[in-house]
C-alpha positions as CSV (number, residue, x, y, z in Angstrom):
1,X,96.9,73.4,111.2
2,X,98.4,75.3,108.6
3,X,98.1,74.3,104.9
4,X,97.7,77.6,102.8
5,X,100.2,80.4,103.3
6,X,99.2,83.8,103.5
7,X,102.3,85.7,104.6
8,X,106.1,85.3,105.8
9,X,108.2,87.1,107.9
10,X,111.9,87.4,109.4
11,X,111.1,87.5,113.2
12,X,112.8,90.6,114.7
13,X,115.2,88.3,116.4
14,X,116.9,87.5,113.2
15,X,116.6,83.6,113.4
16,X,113.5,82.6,113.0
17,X,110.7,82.6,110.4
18,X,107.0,83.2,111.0
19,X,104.4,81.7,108.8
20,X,100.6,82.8,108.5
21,X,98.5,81.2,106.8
22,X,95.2,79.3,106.7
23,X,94.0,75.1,107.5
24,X,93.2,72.7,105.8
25,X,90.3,71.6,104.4
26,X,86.9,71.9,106.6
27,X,88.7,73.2,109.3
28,X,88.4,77.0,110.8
29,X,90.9,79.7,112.5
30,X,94.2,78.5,110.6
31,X,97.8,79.1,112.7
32,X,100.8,80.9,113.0
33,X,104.3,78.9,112.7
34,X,107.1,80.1,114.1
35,X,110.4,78.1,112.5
36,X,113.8,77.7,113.9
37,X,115.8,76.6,110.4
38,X,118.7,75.6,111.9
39,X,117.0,73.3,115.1
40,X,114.8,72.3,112.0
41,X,111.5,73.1,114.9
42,X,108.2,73.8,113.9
43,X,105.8,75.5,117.0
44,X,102.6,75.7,115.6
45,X,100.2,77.9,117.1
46,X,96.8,76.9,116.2
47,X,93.7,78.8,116.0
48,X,95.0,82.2,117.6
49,X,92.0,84.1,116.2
50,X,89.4,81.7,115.8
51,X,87.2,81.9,114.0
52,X,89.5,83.9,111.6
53,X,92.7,82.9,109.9
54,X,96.3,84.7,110.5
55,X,96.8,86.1,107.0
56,X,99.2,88.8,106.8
57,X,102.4,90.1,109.0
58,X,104.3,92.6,110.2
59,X,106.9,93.9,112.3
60,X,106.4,96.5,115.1
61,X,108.3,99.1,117.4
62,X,108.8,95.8,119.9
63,X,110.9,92.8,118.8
64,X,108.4,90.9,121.3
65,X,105.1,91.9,119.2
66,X,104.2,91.6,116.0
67,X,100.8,93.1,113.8
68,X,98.9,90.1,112.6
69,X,96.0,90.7,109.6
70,X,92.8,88.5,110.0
71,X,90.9,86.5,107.1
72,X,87.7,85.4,107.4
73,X,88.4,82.3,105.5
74,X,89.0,79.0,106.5
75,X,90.3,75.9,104.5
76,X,88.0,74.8,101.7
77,X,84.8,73.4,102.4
78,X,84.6,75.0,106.2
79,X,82.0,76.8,107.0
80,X,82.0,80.6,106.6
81,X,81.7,82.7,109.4
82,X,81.3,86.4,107.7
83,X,83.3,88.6,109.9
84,X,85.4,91.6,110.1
85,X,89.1,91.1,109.2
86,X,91.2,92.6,112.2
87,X,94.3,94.3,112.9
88,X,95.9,92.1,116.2
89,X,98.8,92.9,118.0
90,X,100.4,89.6,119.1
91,X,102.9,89.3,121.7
92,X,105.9,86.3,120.3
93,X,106.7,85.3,123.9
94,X,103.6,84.4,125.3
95,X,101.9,83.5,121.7
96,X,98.7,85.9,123.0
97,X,97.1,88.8,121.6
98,X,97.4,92.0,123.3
99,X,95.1,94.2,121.3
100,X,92.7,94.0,118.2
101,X,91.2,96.7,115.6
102,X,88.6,95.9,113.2
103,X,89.3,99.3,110.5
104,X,86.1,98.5,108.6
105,X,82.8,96.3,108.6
106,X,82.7,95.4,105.3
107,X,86.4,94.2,104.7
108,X,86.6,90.5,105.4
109,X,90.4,89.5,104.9
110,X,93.7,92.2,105.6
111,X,95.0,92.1,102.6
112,X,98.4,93.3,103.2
113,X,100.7,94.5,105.5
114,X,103.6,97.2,104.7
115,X,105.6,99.1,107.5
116,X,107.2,102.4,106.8
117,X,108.9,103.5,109.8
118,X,106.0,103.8,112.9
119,X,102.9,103.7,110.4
120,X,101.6,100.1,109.0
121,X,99.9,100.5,105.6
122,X,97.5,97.8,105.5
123,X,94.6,96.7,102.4
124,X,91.5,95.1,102.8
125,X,89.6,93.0,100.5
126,X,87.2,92.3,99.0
127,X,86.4,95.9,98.5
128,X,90.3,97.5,98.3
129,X,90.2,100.1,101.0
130,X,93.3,101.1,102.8
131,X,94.4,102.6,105.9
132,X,96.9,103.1,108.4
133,X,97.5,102.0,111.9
134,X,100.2,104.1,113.9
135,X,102.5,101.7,116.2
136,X,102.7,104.7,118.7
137,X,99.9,105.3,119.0
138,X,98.2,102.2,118.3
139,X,95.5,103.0,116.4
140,X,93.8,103.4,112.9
141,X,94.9,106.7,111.8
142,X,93.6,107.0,108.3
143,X,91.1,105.0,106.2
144,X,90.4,105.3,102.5
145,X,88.5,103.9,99.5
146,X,90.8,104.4,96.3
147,X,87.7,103.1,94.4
148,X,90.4,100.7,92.5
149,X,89.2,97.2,94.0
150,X,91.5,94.9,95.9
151,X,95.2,94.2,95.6
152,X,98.3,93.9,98.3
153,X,100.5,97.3,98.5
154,X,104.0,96.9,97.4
155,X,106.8,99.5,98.6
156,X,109.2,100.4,96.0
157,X,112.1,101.8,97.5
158,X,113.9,103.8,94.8
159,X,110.8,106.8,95.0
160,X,109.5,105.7,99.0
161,X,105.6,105.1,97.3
162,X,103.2,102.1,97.5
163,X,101.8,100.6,94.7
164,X,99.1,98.1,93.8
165,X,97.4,96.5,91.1
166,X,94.0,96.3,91.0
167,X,91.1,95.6,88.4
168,X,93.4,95.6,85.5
169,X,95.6,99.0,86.3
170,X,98.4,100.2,88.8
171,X,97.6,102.8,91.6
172,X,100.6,104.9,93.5
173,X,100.5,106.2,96.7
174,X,102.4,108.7,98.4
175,X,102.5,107.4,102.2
176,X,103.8,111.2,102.7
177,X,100.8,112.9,101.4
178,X,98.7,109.9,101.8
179,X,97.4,111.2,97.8
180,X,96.4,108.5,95.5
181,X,97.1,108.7,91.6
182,X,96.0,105.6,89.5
183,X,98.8,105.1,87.0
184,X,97.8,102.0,84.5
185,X,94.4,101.0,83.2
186,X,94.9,97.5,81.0
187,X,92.3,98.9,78.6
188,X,94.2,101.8,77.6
């Protein structure tokens, strides 16, 4: 079952829409839900990652494979089961994983998900670090701890940075230099 959306993304064919998201209530390990808008079909994957829930999305260097970000959250009133979010790579044809990473023990949900060529930017929460996972080489790269709290990285594509809000003020970073500059603080 899926009841909460956590992410959306244009499959690499072009066609089809895949949905991440959590269950509903008292239930664990939410789905993924891959939709064909013009057969108007619905194939619901449930409970790829069990006990986690599918939470964020992106594409990779395959059309047949796809980066999936964990949660440890279920619907409301399920039991929580305090775990690592994970980075999974997750084959489309034969709706399996291929390969998991779990970046950090203390971030329970991936956050966000933002490709930039072979290099997937990803945040965690509830603490706000950040890393990278390389597609060729498929692993965790880079790991950081802006010290800004949680938020979901953004890409603006007029200067090629991410940005992200987090406790009140806006952070940029330069996926380049991989340097960090918070911008905005609300209390300024």
């Amino acid at each position: 079952d899926l009841q909460r959306a956590g992410d959306l993304l244009l499959a690499p064919d072009g066609k089809h829409t895949i949905v991440a998201g959590q269950p509903g209530y008292g239930k664990s390990g939410g789905a993924i839900v891959i939709v064909d808008p013009e057969a108007a079909e619905f194939d619901v994957v449930k409970q790829p990652f069990l006990p986690q829930s599918a939470w964020t999305l992106a594409t990779t260097r395959d059309d047949d494979v796809i980066l999936v970000g964990t949660s440890m959250y279920g619907g409301s009133g399920a039991p929580k089961v305090v775990t690592p979010g994970r980075l999974v790579l997750w084959r489309l044809s034969t709706r399996e994983a291929i390969e998991e990473f779990t970046p950090w023990e203390n971030e329970y949900v991936i956050n966000s998900l933002v490709r930039i060529g072979d290099e997937v930017w990803f945040s965690g929460a509830p603490g706000g670090s950040i890393g990278v996972f390389d597609l060729a080489k498929r692993e965790v790269v880079h790991l950081m701890d802006p010290g800004y709290g949680r938020g979901k990285l953004y890409l603006r594509s007029e200067d090629g940075c991410l940005y992200s809000s987090a406790q009140g003020g806006v952070f940029r970073i330069d996926p380049t230099t991989r340097e960090c500059q918070y911008m905005r603080d609300r209390h300024r």
